[in-house]
C-alpha positions in Angstrom: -78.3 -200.1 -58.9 -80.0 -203.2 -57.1 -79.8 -203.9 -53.2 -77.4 -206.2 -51.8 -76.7 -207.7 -48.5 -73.6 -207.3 -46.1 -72.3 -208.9 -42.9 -70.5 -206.4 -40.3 -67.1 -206.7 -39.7 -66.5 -204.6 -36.9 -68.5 -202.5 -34.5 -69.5 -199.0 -35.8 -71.3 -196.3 -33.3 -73.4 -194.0 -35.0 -73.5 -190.3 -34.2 -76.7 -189.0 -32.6 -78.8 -186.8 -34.8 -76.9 -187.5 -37.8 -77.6 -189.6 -41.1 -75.2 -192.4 -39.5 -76.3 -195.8 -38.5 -74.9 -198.2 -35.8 -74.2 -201.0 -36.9 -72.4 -204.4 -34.7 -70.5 -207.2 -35.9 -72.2 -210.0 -36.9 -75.5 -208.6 -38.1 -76.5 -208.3 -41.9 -77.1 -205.2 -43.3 -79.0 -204.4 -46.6 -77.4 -202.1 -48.7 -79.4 -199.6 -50.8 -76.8 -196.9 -51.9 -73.4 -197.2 -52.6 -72.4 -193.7 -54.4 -72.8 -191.9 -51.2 -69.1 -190.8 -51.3 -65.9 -190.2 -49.3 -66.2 -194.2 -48.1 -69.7 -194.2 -46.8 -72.8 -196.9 -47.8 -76.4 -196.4 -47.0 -78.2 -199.4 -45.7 -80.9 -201.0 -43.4 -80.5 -203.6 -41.0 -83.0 -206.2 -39.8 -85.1 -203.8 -37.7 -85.4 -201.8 -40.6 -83.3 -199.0 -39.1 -81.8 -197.3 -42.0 -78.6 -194.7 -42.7 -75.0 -194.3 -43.1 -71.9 -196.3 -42.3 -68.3 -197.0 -43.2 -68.1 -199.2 -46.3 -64.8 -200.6 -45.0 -66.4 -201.8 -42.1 -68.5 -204.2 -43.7 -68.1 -207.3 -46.6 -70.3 -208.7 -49.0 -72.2 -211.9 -48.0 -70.3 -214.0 -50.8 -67.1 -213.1 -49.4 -65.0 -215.5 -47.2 -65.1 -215.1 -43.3 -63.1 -211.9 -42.1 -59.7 -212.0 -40.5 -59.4 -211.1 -36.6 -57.9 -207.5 -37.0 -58.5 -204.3 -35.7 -61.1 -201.8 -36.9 -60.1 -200.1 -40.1 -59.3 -196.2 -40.0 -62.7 -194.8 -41.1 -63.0 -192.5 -43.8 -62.1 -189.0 -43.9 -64.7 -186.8 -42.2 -64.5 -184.2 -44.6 -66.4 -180.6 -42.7 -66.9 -182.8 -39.4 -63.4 -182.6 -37.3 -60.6 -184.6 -36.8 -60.7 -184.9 -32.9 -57.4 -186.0 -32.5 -56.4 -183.0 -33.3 -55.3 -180.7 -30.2 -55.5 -177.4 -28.8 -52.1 -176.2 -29.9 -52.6 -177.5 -33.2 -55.9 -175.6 -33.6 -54.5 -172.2 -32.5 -51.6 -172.6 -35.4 -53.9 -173.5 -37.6 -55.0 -169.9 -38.3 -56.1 -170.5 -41.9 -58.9 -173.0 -41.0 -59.3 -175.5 -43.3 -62.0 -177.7 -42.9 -63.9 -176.8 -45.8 -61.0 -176.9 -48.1 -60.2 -179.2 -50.9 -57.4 -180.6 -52.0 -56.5 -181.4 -55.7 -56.2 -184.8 -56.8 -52.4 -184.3 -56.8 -51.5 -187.0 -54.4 -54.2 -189.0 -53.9 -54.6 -192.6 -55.2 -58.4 -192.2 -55.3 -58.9 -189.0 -57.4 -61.4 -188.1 -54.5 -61.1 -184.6 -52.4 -60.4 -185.0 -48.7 -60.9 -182.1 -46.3 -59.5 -182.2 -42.8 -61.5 -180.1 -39.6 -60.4 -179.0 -36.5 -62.3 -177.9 -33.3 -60.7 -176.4 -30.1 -64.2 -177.2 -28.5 -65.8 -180.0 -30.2 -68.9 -179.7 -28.5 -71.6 -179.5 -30.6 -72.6 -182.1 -32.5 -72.4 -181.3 -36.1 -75.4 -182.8 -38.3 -74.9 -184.3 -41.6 -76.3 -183.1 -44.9 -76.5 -185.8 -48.1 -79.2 -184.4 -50.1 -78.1 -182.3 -52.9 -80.9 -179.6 -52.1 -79.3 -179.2 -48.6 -82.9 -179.2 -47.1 -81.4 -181.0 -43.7 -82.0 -184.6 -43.0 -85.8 -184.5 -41.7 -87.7 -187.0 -42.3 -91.2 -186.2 -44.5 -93.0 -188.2 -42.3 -95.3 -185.8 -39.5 -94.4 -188.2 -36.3 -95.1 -185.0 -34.1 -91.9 -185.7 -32.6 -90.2 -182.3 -32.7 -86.3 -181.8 -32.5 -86.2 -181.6 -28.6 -85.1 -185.0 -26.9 -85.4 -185.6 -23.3 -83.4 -183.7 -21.1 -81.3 -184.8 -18.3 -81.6 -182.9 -15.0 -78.6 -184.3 -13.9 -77.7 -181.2 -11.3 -73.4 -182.2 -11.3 -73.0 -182.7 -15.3 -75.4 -179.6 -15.6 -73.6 -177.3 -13.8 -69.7 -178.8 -14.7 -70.8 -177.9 -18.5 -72.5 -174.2 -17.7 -70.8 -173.2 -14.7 -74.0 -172.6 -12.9 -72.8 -173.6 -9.9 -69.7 -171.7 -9.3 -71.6 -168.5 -10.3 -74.7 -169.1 -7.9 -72.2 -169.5 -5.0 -70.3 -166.7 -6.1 -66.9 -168.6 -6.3 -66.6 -166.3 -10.0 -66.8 -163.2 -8.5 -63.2 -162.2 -8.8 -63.3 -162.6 -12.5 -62.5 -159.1 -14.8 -66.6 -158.2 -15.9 -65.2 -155.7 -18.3 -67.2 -152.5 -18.7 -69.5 -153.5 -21.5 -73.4 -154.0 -19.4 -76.8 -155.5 -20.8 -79.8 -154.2 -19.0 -83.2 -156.0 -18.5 -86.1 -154.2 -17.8 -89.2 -155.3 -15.9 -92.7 -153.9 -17.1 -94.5 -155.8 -15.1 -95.3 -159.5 -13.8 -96.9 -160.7 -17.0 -93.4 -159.5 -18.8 -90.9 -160.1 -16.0 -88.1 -159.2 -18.1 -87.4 -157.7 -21.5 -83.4 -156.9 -23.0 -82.9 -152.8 -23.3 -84.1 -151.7 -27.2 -81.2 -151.8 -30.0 -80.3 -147.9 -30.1 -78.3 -148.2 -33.7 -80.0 -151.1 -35.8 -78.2 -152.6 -38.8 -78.2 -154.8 -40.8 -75.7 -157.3 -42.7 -76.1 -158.3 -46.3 -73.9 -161.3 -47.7 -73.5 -161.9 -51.3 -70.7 -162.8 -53.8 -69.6 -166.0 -53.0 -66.9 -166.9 -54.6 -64.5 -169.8 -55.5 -61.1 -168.9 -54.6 -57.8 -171.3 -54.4 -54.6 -171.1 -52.3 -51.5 -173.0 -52.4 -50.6 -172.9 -56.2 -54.6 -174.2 -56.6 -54.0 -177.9 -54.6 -56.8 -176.3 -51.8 -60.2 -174.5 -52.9 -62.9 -172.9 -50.9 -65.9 -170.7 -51.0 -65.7 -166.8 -49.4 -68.8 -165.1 -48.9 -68.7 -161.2 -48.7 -70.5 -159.7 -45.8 -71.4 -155.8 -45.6 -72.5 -154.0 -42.4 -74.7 -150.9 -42.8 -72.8 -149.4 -39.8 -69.5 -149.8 -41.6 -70.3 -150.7 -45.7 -66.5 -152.0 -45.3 -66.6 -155.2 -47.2 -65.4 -158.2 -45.1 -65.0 -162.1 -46.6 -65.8 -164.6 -44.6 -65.8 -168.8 -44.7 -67.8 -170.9 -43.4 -65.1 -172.3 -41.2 -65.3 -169.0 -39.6 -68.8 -169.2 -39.4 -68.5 -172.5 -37.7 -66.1 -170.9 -35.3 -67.9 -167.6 -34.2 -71.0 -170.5 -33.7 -68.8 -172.3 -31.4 -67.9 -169.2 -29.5 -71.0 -167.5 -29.1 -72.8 -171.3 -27.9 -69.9 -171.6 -25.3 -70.7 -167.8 -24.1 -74.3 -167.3 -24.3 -76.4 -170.7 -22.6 -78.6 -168.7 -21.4 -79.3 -167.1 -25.2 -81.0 -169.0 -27.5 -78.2 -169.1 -30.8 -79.7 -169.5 -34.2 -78.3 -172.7 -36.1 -76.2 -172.5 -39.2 -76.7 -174.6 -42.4 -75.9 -178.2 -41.8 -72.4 -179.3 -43.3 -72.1 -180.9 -46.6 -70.7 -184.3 -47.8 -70.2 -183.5 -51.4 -71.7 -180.8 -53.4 -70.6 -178.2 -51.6 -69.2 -176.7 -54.9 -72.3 -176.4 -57.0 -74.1 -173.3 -57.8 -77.4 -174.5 -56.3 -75.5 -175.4 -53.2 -73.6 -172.4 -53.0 -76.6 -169.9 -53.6 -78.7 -171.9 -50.9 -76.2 -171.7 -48.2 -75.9 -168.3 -48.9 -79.5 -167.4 -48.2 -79.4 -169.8 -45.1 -76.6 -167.7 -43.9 -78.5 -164.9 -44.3 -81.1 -166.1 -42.1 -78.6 -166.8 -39.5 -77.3 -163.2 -39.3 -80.4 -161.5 -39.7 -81.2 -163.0 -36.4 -78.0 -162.4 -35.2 -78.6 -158.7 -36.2 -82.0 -158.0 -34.4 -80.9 -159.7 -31.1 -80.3 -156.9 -28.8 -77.2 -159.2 -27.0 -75.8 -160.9 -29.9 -75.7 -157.9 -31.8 -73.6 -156.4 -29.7 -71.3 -158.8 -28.8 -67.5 -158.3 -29.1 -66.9 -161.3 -30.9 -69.8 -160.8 -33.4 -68.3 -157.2 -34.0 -65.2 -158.6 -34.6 -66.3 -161.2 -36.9 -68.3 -158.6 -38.7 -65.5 -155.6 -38.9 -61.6 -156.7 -38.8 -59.8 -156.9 -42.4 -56.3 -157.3 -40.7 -55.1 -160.8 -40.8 -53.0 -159.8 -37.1 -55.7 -158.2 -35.6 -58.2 -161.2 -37.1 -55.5 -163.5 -35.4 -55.6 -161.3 -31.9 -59.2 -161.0 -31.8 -59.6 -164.7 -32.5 -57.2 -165.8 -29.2 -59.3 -163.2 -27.0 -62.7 -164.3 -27.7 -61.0 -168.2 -26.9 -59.8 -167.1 -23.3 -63.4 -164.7 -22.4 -63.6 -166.4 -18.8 -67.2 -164.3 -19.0 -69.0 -167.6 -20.6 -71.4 -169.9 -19.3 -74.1 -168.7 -16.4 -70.8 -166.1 -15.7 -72.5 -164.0 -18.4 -75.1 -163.0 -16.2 -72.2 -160.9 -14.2 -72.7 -158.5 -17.2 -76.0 -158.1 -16.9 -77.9 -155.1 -15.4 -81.2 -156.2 -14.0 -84.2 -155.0 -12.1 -83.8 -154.7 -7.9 -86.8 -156.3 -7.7 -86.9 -159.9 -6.1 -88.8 -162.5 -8.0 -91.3 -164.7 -6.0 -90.9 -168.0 -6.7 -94.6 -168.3 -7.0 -94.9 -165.9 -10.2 -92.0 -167.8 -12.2 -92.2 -171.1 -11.6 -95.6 -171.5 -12.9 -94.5 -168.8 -16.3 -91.4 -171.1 -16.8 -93.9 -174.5 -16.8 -96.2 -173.3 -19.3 -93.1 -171.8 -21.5 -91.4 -175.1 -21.5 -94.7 -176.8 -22.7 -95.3 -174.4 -25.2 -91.8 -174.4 -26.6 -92.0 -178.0 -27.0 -95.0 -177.9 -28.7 -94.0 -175.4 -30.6 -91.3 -177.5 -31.9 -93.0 -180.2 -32.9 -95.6 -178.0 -35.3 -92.1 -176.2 -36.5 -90.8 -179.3 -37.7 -93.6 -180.9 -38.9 -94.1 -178.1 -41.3 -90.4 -178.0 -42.0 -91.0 -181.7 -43.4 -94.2 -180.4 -45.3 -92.3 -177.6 -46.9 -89.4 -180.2 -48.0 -91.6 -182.7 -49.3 -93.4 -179.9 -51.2 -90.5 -178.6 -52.7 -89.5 -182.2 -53.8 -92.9 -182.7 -54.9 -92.6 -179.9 -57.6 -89.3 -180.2 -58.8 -90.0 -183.7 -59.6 -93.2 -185.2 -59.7 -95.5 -182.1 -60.1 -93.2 -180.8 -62.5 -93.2 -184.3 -64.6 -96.9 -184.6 -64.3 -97.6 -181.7 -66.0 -95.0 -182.6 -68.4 -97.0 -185.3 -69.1 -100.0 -183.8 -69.4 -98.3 -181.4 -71.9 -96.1 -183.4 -74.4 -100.2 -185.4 -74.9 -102.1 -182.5 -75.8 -98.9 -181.3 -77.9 -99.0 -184.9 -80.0 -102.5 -185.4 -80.7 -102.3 -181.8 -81.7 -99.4 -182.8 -84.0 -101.8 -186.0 -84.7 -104.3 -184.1 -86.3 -101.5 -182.5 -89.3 -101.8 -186.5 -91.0 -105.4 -186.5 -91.3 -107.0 -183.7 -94.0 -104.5 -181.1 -92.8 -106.4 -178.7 -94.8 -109.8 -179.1 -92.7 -107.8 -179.8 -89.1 -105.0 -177.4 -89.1 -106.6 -174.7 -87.2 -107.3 -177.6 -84.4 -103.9 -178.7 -85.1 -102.9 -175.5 -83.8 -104.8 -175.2 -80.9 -104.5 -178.5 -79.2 -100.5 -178.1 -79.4 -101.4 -174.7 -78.1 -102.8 -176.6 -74.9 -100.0 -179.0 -74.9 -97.6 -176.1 -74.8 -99.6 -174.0 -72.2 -99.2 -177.1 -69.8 -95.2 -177.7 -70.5 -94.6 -174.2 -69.6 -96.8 -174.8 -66.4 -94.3 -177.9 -65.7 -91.5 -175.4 -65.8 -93.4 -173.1 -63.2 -93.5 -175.7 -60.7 -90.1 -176.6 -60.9 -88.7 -173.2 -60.4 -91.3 -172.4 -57.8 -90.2 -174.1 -54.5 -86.9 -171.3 -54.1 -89.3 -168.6 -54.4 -91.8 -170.0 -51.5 -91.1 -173.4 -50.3 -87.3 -173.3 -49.8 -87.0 -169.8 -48.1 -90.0 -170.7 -45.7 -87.6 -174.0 -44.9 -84.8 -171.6 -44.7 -86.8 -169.4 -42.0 -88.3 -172.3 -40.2 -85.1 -174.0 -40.0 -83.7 -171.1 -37.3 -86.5 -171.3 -35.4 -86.0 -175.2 -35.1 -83.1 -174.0 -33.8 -84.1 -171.3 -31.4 -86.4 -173.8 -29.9 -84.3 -177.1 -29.6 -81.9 -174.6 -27.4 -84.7 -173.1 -25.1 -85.9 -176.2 -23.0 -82.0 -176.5 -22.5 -82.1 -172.5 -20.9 -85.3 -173.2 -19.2 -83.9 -176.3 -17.6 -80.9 -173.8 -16.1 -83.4 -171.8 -14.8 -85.0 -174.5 -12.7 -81.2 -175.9 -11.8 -80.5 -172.3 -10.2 -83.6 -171.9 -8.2 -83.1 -175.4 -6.9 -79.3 -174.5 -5.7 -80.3 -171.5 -4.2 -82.9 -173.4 -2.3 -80.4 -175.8 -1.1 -78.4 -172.9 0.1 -81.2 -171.3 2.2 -81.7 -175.1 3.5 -78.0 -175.1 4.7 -78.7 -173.8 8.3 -74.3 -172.4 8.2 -74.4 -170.3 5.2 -74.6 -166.4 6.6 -77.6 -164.4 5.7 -75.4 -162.2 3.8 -74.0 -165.0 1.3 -77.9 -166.0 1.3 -78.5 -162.6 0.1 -76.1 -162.3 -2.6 -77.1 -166.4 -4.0 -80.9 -165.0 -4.1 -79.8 -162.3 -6.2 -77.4 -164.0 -8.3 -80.6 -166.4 -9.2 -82.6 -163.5 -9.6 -80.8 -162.4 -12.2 -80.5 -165.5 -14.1 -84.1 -165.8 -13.8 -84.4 -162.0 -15.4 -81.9 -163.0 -18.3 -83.9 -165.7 -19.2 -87.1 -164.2 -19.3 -85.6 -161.3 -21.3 -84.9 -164.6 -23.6 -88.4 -165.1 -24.1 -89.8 -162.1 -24.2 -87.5 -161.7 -27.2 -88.2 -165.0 -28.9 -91.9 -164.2 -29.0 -91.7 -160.6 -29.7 -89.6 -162.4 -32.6 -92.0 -165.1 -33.3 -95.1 -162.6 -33.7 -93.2 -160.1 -36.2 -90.9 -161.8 -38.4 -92.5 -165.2 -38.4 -95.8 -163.2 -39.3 -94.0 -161.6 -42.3 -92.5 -164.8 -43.6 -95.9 -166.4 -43.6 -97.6 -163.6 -45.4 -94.7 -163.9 -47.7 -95.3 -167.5 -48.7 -99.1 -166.5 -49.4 -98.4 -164.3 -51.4 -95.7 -166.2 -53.5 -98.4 -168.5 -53.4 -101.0 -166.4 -54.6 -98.5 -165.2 -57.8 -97.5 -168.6 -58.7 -101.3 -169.8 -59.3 -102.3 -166.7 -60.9 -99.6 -167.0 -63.4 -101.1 -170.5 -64.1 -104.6 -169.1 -64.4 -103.3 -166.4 -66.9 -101.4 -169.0 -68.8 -104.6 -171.2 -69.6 -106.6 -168.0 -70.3 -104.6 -167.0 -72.7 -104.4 -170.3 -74.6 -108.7 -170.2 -74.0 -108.3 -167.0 -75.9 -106.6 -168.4 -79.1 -109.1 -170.1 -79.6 -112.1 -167.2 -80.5 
């Protein structure tokens, strides 16, 4: 469809990294898309700022000037949360359905709505519009990674992580509980490593399924998940993906937690869809499953093992009230005696934080590479070669009109050609999901992993400056002293464990993903080469 112009009627506030635009009354927009869905327009304004925003909140230039009225009711938010909604309402709501939806029994439009709920609502949740679900990254290599610039504000800092009332020991009459995580120090290059996973295991997830409820007016996709400790059969949504997320980021901030797939406008019923989130939820608990902490965790193990809807509803409520979240998680931890000089980790938490950010920059950058790539082949690569293909293929076919006695033989091997280079068209677009998507897939955690760490890192510096504060404060006893230095210290192991994981992760399955891709890589072009030698052949 062509482009068209708008004029704002009301003031719209984008959410941050998210396909939605701001937008404020008055300006003219530009609109490019209008098929979008669920009430949502793609545009850009005059600064040539371009995404999403509420179609009711804006008219068409033609139209007449726009009554003084409130701000309509946008439209509905389908997987991203209804925030009205409070806490009671959230703990009834034991059947979770933000990804469900509903029939077209009811509804003037004939479009599905869907209806989220978040007893947190913390994290932001990103939007996903492109049918591939490869995230919304742009293709271009800005070197900006995904980290933004944090604020070392030390009151907002510790109010969100309860830093503070941990490094003053003001938690110390909470219930620890008996389950410990030990750090070990080797020595002061590796100042702290996590204990090694005594029982590995794995998870596999498969079979997703559509399934309905209510007489069929709400559908939703279950994914089955089997442990190798248990081989019991659990099924999971990704509502209660979404929630274990939410539990295990309020918990662990001073764990790095790997991302799940970004939530989906519309789509989210297709089999390409369904088979992609699948594998992206595979990465997610393959990480989960080598992390000597996670893995453990009681609400991961519950996620993972209870097929009682009570006992699903009792675990749920108990991993909502842990009080052992935020810096308190440190209480569990069991680490090394040994003070740390300041001198030995300030200068190892510097050159981390540089690296990391680094790091995320190239991560992303090549995330954008591997998505342009796959594009690349399933559209323009692929139609290229089509090209190339169906020409060969008709001059061949030429040749049959002109002395098809003396020609046919050639007739037969330039439509040989044109056929060798159509089925080489074909190749390129089923390539990318063998090597392009699941490097995506694998780089996409580790976007992740690495947009969380600067935020750890940061909590490190926040403790060490409290505790200097406190040994500042001439009235604090030398015993409370004491106790603050080692509270720090211990903070300071945890994260350093964190790293020493991240990297140990980094070298080993990064490494293996890459020598994957080569040699997907490596296939794919030999099957090309063995294709045109075999039409060379036909023709001795």
């Amino acid at each position: 469809m062509g482009t068209f112009t708008v004029k704002v009627l009301y003031d719209f506030q984008g959410e941050s990294n998210t396909a939605e635009m701001s937008i404020v009354a008055g300006e003219t927009l530009t609109v490019t898309r209008t098929d979008v869905g669920e009430g949502w327009w793609e545009g850009h304004n005059s600064r040539n700022q371009s995404g999403l925003f509420p179609e009711a909140y804006v008219e068409k230039t033609s139209s007449s000037h726009p009554p003084n009225i409130p701000a309509p009711v946008l439209p509905p938010q389908n997987d991203w949360g209804d925030a009205q909604q409070n806490k009671e309402d959230w703990d009834d709501d034991d059947d979770w359905d933000d990804d469900t939806v509903y029939s077209e029994i009811g509804n003037n439009h004939g479009q599905s709505q869907s209806i989220y709920s978040n007893e947190q609502n913390q994290n932001q949740i990103s939007h996903q519009f492109d049918n591939m679900s490869l995230g919304n990254i742009s293709t271009a290599g800005d070197n900006k990674g995904t980290i933004t610039k944090k604020s070392l504000n030390i009151f907002s800092s510790y109010v969100k992580s309860g830093l503070e009332g941990y490094i003053l020991g003001n938690s110390a009459n909470l219930s620890v509980g008996n389950k410990k995580f030990t750090i070990f120090r080797d020595s002061d290059d590796i100042l702290g490593r996590w204990e090694i996973m005594s029982n590995p295991y794995t998870v596999q997830i498969a079979s997703p399924k559509k399934a309905t409820k209510m007489g069929g007016l709400k559908s939703f996709i279950a994914y089955q998940l089997t442990p190798s400790f248990s081989n019991v059969e659990v099924s999971r949504r990704y509502k209660h993906f979404d929630w274990l997320h939410d539990r295990l980021t309020a918990k662990f901030n001073v764990i790095a937690i790997p991302p799940l797939p970004d939530k989906q406008v519309s789509g989210r019923y297709e089999e390409q869809f369904i088979e992609h989130r699948r594998a992206q939820l595979q990465e997610f608990i393959n990480y989960m499953c080598r992390h000597p902490v996670l893995s453990t965790c009681d609400v991961w193990v519950h996620f993972l093992t209870c097929t009682d809807e009570k006992q699903w509803k009792l675990g749920k409520r108990n991993a909502e009230k842990d009080q052992m979240v935020g810096a308190n998680f440190c209480m569990s931890i069991e680490a090394p005696e040994k003070d740390i000089l300041p001198s030995l980790s300030e200068p190892k938490i510097e050159e981390n934080l540089n690296y990391i950010i680094k790091l995320d920059q190239c991560v992303k950058n090549l995330m954008n590479t591997a998505q342009d790539q796959q594009k690349k082949c399933i559209n323009m690569y692929k139609r290229e070669f089509m090209r190339i293909g169906e020409c060969f293929f008709a001059l061949g076919s030429s040749f049959e009109y002109n002395q098809q006695g003396m020609y046919s033989k050639a007739s037969v091997d330039v439509k040989n050609i044109g056929t060798t280079y159509m089925t080489i068209a074909k190749l390129y677009g089923e390539q990318p999901k063998i090597d392009w998507q699941p490097l995506f897939d694998k780089l996409y955690i580790y976007k992740g992993i690495t947009s969380d760490l600067p935020d750890i890192l940061n909590l490190q510096k926040l403790s060490e400056q409290k505790k200097k504060d406190c040994e500042r404060n001439a009235q604090n006893p030398q015993t409370a002293i004491a106790d603050i230095r080692r509270r720090a210290d211990v903070l300071t192991y945890t994260v350093f464990a964190e790293l020493n994981h991240f990297q140990n992760e980094r070298d080993t399955d990064l490494r293996l993903t890459m020598k994957t891709f080569l040699q997907e890589q490596l296939n794919f072009y030999k099957n090309i080469v063995l294709k045109l030698e075999e039409t060379l052949d036909k023709f001795e």
